[in-house]
C-alpha positions as CSV (number, residue, x, y, z in Angstrom):
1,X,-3.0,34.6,117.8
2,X,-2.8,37.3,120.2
3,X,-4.6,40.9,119.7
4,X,-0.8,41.9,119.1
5,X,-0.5,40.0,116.0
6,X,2.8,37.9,115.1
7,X,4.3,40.4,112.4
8,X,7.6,40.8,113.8
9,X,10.0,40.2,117.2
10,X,11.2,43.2,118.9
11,X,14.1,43.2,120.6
12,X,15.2,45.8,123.8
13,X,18.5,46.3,124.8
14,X,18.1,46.8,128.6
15,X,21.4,45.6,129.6
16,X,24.1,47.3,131.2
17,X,27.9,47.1,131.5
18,X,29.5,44.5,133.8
19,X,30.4,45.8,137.3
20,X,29.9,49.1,136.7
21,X,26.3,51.2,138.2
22,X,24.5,53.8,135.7
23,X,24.8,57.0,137.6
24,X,20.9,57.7,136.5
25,X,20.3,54.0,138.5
26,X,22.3,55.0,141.1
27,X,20.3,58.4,141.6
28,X,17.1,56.8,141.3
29,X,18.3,54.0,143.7
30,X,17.4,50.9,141.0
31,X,19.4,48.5,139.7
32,X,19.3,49.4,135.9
33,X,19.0,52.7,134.3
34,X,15.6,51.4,132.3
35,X,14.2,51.5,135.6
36,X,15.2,55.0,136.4
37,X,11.8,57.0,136.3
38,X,11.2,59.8,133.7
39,X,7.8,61.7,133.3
40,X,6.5,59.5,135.9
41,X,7.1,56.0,134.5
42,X,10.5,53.7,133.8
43,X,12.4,54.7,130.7
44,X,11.6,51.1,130.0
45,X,8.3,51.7,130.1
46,X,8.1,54.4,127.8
47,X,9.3,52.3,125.3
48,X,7.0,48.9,126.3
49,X,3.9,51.3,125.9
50,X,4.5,52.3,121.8
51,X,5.3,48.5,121.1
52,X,2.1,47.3,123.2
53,X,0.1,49.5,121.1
54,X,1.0,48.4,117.9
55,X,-0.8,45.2,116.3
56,X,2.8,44.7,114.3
57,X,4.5,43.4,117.3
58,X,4.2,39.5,118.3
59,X,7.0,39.5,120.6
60,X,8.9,41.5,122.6
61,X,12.4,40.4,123.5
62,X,14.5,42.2,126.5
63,X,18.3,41.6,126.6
64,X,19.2,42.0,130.0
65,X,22.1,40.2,132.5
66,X,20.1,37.2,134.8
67,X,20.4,38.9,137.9
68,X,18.5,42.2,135.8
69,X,15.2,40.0,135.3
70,X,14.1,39.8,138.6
71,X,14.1,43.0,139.0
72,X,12.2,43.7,135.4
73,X,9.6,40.5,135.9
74,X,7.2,43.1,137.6
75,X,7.4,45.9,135.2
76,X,6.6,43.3,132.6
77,X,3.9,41.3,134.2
78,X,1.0,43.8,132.8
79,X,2.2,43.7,129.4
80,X,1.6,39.9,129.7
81,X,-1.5,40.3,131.5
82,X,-2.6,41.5,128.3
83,X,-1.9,39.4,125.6
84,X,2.1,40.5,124.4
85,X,4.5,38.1,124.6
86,X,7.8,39.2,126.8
87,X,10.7,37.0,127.2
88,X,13.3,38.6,129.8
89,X,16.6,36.9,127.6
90,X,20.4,36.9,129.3
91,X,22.3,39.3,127.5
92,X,25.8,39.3,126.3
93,X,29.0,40.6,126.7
94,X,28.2,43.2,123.6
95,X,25.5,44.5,121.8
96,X,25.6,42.5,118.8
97,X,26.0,38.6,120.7
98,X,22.9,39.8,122.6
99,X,21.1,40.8,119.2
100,X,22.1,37.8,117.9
101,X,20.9,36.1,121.0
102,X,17.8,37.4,120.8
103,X,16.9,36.6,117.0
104,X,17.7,32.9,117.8
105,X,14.9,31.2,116.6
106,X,12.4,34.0,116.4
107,X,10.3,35.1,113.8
108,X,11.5,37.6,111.3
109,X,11.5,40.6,110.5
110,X,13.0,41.9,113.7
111,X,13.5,45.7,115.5
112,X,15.9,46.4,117.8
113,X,16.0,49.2,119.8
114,X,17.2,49.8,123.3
115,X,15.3,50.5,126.9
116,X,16.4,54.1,126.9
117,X,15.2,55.0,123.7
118,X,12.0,57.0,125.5
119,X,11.3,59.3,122.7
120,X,10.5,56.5,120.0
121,X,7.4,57.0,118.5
122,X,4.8,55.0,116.5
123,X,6.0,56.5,113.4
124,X,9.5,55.5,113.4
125,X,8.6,52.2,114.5
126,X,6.2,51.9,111.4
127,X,8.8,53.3,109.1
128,X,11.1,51.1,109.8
129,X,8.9,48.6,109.3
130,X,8.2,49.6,106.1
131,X,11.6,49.8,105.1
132,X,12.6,46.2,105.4
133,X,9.4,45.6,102.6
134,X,12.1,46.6,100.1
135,X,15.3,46.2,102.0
136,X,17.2,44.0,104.5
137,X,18.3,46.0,107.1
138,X,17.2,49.6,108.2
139,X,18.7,52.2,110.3
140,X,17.2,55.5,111.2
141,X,18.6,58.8,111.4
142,X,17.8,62.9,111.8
143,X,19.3,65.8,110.4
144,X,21.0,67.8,112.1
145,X,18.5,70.7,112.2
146,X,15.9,68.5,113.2
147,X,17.7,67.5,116.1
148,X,18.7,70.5,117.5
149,X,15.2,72.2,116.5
150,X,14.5,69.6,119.6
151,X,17.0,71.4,122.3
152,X,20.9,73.2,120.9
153,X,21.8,70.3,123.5
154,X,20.0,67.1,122.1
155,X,23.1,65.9,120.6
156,X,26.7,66.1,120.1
157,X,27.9,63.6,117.9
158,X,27.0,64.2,114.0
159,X,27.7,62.0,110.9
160,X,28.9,64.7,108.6
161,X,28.1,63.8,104.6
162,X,28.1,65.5,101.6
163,X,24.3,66.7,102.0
164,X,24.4,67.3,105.3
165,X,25.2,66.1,108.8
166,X,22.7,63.8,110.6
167,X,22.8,61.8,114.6
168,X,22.2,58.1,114.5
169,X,18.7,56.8,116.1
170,X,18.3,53.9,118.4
171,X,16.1,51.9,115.9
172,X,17.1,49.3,113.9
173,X,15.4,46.9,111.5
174,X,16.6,43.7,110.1
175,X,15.0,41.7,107.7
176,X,16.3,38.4,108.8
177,X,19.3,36.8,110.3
178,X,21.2,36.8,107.0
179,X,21.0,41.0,107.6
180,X,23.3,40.4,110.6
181,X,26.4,39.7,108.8
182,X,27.2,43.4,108.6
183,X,26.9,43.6,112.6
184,X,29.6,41.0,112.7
185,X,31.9,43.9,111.7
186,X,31.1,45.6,115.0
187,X,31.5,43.0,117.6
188,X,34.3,44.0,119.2
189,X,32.8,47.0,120.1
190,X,34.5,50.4,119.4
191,X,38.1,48.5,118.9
192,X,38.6,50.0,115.1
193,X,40.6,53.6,116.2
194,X,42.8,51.0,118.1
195,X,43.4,48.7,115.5
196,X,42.9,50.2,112.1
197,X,43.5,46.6,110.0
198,X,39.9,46.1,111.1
199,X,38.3,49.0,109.7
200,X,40.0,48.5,106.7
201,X,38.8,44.8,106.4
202,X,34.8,45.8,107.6
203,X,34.6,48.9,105.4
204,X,37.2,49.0,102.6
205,X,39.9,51.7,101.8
206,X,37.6,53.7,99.1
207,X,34.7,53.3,101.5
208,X,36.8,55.0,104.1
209,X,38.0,57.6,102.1
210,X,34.6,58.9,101.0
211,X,33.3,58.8,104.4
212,X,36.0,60.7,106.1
213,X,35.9,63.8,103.2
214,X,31.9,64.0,102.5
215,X,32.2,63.0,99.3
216,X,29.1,61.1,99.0
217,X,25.6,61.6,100.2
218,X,23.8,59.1,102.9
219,X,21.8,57.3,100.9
220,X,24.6,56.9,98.5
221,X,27.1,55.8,102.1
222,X,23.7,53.7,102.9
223,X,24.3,52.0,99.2
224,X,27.9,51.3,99.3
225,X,27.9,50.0,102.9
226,X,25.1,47.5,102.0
227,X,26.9,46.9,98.9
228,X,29.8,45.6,100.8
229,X,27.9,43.2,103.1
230,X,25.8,41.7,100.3
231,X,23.0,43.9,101.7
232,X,20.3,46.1,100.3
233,X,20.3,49.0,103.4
234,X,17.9,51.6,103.7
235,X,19.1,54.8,105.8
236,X,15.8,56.2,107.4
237,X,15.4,60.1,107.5
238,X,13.5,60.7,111.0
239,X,11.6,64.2,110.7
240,X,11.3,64.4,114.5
241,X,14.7,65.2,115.7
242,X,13.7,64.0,119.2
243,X,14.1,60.3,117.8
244,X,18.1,60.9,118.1
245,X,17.3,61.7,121.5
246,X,17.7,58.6,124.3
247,X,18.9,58.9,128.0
248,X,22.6,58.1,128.0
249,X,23.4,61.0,131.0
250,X,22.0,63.9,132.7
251,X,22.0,65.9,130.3
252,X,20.1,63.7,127.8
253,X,17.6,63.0,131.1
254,X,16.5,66.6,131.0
255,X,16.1,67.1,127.6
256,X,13.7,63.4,127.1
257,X,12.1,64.7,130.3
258,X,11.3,68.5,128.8
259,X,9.8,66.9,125.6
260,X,7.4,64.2,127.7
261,X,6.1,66.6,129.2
262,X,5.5,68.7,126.4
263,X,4.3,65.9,124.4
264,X,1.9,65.2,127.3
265,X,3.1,61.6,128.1
């Protein structure tokens, strides 16, 4: 055994989209937007240095296309040096066939999270943890006053409910493959405003309705999604706002770089 421990498998989404260059890659002349530099460091590496540090991870899985791993072999090469295993893993053509990919015969209980995700912190990663103790699948979340407590910018995009509004978090936990039926619904990508048979059949007509007038609460959303998948889902309030926060543009960029440097990393 490793001084990391074999508790769970991490996996990173470090990929990016076919054909197309990340403006932040382009800026910072790389070939992936993880290896864009922020607060002096990779955004990849941002993320590699909370999972190092924690005796919970056993292995640490990167999703990224083959000609990406060249380029990330390097930035990975200490992290091995010291004990954690790393396996650079060929990505798919969408999110969930590379999370599936990566869960292939690895140990559970599995995070995901993605190479951008800089702010993550060792709380949320323990939390979510924790959640899948009691549940199988975990997805993490923060108000909306947290979030904008962080910068009136940190986010755009809010979940409204009927005790509040919250922005989704880039940290995920499953408690084993079975937990990845409900992802199934989603791997088409964002395909349901364009074909709304499929959001019927994922989420249900009552489901649907709720959501889209605020009649229920999260946790009571959280209930009745799992409910539908066979699945016992725990939402995960995040008190630090700056977990909603990853680098998608620009503007994100400037806001994960103002609170590095405030947090001193």
């Amino acid at each position: 055994m490793t001084a990391f421990g074999t508790d769970c498998t991490v996996i990173v989404l470090a990929a990016q989209r076919a054909g197309m260059v990340n403006p932040l890659a382009q800026r910072a002349g790389v070939s992936h937007k993880c290896l864009a530099p922020i607060a002096g460091k990779p955004l990849i590496v941002h993320v590699m240095d909370v999972l190092a540090a924690r005796p919970e991870v056993g292995k640490v899985r990167v999703m990224v296309e083959p000609d990406g791993q060249q380029a990330l072999e390097p930035v990975m090469a200490p992290y091995r040096a010291r004990g954690l295993t790393v396996d650079l893993v060929s990505s798919s053509e969408n999110i969930v066939g590379s999370v599936l990919a990566g869960v292939e015969a690895q140990a559970a209980p599995f995070i995901v999270t993605t190479a951008d995700n800089v702010l993550l912190s060792r709380e949320a990663f323990l939390a979510t943890l924790g959640a899948l103790a009691s549940h199988d699948a975990a997805m993490n979340l923060a108000t909306k006053e947290a979030v904008l407590a962080v910068h009136p910018d940190a986010q755009r995009n809010f979940y409204e409910f009927a005790d509040g509004a919250y922005a989704n978090c880039n940290l995920y936990g499953l408690a084993g493959r079975h937990a990845l039926r409900a992802a199934e619904a989603f791997r088409e990508g964002g395909q349901f405003q364009k074909n709304p048979r499929r959001l019927l059949t994922a989420f249900g007509l009552i489901n649907i309705v709720l959501f889209r007038f605020r009649l229920i609460s999260l946790q009571h959303a959280a209930k009745r999604i799992g409910k539908r998948f066979g699945l016992r889902v725990a939402a995960v309030i995040q008190a630090d706002g700056a977990q909603a926060v990853d680098v998608d543009n620009e503007r994100t960029y400037a806001i994960a770089e103002m609170v590095l440097e405030q947090r001193g990393m």
